[in-house]
BAFI-3210 file (N, C-alpha, C; in Angstrom, 3 decimals, decimal comma, padded with zeros to 6 digits):
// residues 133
n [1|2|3|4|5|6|7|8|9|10|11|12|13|14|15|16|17|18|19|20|21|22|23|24|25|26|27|28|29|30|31|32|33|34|35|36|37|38|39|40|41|42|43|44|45|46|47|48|49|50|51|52|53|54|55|56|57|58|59|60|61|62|63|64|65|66|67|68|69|70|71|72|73|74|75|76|77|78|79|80|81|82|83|84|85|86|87|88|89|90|91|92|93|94|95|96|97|98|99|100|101|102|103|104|105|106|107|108|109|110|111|112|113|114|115|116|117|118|119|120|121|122|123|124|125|126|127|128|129|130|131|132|133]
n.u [-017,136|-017,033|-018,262|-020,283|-021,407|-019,475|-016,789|-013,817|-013,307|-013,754|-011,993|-009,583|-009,742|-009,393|-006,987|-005,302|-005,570|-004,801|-002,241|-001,234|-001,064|000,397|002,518|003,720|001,841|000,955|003,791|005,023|004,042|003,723|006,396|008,338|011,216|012,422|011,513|012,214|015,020|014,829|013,876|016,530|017,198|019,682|020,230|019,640|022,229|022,451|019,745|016,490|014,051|012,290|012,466|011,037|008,612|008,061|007,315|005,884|003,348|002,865|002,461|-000,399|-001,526|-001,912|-003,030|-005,609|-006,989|-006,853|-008,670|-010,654|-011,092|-011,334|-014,112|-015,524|-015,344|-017,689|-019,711|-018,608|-019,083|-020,836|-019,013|-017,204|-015,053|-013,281|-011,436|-010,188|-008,795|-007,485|-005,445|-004,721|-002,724|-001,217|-000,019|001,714|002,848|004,637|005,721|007,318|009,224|010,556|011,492|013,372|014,821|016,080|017,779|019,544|019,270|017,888|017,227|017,768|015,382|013,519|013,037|012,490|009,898|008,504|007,520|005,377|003,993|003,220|001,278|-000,674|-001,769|-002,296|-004,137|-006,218|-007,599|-008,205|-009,954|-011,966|-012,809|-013,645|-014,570|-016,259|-017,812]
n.v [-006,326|-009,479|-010,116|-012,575|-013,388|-012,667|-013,567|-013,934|-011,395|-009,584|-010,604|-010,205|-007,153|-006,430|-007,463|-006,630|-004,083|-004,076|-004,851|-003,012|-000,336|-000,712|-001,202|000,751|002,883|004,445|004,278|005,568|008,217|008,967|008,137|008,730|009,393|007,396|004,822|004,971|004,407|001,775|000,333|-000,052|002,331|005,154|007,561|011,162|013,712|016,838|019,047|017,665|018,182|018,079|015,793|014,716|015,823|015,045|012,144|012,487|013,152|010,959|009,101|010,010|010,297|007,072|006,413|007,755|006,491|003,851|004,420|004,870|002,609|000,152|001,180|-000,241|-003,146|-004,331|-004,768|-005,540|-005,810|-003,720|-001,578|-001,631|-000,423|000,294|-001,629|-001,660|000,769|-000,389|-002,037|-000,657|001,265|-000,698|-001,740|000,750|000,994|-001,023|-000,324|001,707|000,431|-001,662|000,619|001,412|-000,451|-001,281|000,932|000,761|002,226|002,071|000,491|-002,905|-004,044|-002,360|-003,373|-006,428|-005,532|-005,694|-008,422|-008,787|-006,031|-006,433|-009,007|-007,908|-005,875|-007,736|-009,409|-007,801|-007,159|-008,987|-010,010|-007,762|-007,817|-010,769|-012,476|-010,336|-009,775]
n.w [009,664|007,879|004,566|004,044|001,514|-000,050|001,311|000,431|-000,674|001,183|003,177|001,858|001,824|004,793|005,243|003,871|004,391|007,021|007,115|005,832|007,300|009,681|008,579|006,654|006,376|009,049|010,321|008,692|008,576|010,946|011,906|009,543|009,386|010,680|009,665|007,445|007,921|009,038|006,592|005,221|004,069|003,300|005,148|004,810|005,209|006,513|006,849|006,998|006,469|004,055|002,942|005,438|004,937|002,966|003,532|005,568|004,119|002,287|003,775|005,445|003,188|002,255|004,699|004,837|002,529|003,377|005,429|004,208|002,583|004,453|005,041|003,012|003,816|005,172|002,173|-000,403|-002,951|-003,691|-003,914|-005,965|-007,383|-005,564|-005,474|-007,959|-007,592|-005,393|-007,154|-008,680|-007,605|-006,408|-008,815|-009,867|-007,655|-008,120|-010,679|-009,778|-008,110|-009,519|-011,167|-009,484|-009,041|-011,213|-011,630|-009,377|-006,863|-005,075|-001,103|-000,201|000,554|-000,496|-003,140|-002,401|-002,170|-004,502|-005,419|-003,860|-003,820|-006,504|-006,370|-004,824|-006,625|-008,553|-007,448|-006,060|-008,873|-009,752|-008,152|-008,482|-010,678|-011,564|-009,148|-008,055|-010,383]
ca.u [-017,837|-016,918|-019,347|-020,536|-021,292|-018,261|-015,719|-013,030|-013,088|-013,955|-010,690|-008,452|-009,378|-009,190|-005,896|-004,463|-005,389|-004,299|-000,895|-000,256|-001,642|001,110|004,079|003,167|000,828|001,256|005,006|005,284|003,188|004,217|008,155|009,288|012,977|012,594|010,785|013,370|015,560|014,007|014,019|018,081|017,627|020,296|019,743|020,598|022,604|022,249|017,904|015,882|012,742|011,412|012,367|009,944|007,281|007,256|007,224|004,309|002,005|002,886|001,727|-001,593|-002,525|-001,904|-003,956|-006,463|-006,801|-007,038|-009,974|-012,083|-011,322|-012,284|-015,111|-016,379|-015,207|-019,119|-020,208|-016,964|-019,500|-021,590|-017,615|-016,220|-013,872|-012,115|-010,883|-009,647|-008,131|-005,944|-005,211|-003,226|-001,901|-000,371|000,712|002,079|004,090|005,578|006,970|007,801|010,189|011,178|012,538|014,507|015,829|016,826|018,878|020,216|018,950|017,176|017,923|017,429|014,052|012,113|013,531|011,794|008,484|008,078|006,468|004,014|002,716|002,246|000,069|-001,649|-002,385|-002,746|-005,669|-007,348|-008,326|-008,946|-011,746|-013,052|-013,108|-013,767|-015,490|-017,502|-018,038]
ca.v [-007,565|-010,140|-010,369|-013,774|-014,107|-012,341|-013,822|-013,552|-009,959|-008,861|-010,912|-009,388|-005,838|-006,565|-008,138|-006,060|-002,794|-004,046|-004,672|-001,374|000,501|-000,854|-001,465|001,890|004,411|004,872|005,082|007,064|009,375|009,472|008,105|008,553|008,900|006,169|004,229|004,844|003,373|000,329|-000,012|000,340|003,851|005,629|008,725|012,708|014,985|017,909|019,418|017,072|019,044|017,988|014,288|014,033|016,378|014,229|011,264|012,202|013,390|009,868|008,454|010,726|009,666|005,762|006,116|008,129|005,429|002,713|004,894|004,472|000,937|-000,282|001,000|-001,203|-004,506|-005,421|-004,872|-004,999|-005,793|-002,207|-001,028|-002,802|000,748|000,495|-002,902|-000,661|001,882|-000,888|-002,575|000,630|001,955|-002,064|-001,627|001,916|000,652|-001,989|000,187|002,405|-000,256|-001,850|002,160|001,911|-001,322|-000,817|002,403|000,444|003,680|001,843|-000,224|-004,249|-003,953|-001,896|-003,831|-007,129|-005,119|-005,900|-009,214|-007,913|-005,338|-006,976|-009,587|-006,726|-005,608|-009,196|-010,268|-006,536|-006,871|-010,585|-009,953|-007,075|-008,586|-011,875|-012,592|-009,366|-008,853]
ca.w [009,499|007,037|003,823|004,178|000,038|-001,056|001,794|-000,116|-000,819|002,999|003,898|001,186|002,352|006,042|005,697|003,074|005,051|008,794|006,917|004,974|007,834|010,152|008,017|005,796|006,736|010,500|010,383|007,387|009,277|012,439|012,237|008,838|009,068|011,401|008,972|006,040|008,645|008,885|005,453|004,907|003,399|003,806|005,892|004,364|006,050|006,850|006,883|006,952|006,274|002,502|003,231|006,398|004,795|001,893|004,132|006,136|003,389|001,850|005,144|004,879|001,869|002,812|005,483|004,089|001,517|004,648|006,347|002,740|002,213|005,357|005,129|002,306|003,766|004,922|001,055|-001,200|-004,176|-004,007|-003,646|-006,378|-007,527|-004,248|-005,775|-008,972|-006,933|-005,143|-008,373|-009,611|-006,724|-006,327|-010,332|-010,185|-007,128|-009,103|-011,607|-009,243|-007,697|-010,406|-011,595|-008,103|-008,454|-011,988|-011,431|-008,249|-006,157|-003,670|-000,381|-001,072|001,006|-001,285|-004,229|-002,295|-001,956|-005,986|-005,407|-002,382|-004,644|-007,531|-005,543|-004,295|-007,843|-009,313|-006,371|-006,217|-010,270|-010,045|-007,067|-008,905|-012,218|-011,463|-008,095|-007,893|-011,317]
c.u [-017,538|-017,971|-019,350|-020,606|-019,952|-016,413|-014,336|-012,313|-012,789|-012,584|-009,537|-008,238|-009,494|-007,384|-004,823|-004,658|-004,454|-002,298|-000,325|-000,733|-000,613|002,535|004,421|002,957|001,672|002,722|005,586|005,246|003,535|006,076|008,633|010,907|013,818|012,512|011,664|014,651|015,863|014,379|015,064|018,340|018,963|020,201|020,534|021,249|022,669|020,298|017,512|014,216|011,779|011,385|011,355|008,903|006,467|006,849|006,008|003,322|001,934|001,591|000,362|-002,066|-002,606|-002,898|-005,320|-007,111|-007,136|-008,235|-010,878|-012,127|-011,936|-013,537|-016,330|-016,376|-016,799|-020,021|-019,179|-017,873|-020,186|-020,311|-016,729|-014,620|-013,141|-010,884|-009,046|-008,361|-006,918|-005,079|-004,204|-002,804|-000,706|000,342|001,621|003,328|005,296|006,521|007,546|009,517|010,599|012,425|013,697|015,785|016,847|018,252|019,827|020,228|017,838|017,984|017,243|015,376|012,964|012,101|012,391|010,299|007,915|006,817|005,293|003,570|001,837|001,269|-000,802|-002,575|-003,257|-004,392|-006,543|-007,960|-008,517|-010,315|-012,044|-013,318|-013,951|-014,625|-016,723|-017,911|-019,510]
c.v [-008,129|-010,418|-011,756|-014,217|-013,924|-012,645|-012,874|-011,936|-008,951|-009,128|-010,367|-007,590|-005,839|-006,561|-007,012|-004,531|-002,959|-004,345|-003,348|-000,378|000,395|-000,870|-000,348|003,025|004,978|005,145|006,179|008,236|009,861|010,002|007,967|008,261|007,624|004,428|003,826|004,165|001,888|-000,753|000,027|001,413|004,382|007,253|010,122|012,851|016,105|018,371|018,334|017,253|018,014|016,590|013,863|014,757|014,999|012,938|011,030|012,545|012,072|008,895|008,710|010,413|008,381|005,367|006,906|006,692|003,866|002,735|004,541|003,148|000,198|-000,190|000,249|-002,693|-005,295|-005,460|-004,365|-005,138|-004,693|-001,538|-001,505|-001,641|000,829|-000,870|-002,510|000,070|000,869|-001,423|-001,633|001,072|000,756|-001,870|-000,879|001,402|-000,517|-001,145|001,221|002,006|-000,443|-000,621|001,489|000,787|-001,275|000,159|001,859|001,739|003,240|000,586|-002,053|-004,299|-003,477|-002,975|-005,854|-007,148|-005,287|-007,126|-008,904|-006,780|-005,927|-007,968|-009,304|-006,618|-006,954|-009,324|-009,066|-006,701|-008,355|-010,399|-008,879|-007,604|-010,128|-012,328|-011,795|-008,843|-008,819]
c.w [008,097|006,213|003,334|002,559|-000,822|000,267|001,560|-000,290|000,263|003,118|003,315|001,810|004,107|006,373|004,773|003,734|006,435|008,595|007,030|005,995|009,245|010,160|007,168|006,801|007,939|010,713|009,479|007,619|010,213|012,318|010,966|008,512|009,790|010,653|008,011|006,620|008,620|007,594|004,734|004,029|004,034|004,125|005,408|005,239|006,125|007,386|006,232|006,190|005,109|002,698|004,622|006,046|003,997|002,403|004,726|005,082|002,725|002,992|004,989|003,968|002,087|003,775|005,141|002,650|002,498|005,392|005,009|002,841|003,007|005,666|004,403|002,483|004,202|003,538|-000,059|-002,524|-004,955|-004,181|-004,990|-007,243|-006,616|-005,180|-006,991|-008,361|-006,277|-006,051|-008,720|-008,664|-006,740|-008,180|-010,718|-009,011|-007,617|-009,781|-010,911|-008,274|-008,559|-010,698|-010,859|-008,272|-009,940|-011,905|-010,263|-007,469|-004,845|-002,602|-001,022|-000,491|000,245|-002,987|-004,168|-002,269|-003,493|-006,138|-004,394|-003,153|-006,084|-007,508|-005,457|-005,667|-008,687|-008,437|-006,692|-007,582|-010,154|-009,392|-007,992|-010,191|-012,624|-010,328|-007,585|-009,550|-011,783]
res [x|x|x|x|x|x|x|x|x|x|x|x|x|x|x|x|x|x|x|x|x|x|x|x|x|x|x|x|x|x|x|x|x|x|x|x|x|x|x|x|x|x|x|x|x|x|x|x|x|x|x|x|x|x|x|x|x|x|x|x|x|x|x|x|x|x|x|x|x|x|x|x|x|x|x|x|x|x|x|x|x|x|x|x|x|x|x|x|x|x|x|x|x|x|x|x|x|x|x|x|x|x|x|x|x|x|x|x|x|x|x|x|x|x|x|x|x|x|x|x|x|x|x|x|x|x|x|x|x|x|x|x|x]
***
């Protein structure tokens, strides 16, 4: 349910979970190497193993992280550390791209995911700072 005084906030974590919980989590989880696919990784050879562990515990935590949030979208203002929490996860993935695209070690896809997190990060600390503060 959408929080009628704080709109805004409800619709950011509605919209910003039903993304990363489709385009993220759930394949990470399920279809990683499928996933890295997707994303013009280019695929090891030989064992696979450490690249789909690390894949799904990525996933796991993503969605883990999707099951909390949602649950504050009918009172994001008693919540307002969830806000935090996306704020740096969206910041940390920045420089985390950035690294990739620097080094030229990633496919062009993750390299476009720079502006879509830092959004992420930018809006999450504006609503908690600013709209719920």
């Amino acid at each position: 349910m959408i929080n009628a005084q704080y709109p805004l906030a409800s619709w950011f974590l509605v919209v910003s979970t039903s993304f990363f919980l489709f385009v993220y989590a759930l394949p990470l989880l399920l279809i990683p190497m499928r996933w890295a696919k997707w994303f013009g990784w280019e695929l090891p050879t030989g064992n696979n193993d450490l690249t789909v562990y690390f894949g799904r515990c990525l996933g796991g935590v993503a969605l883990a992280v999707i099951i909390t949030v949602v649950q504050f979208v009918p009172d994001p203002k008693s919540h307002r550390a969830i806000f935090e929490l996306i704020g740096l996860v969206g910041g940390l993935m920045v420089g985390v791209h950035v690294w990739g695209a620097l080094r030229r070690a990633q496919p062009w896809a993750e390299t476009a995911e720079i502006p879509l997190y830092g959004a992420v990060c930018v809006i999450a600390f504006w609503l908690r700072f600013s709209t719920l503060a």
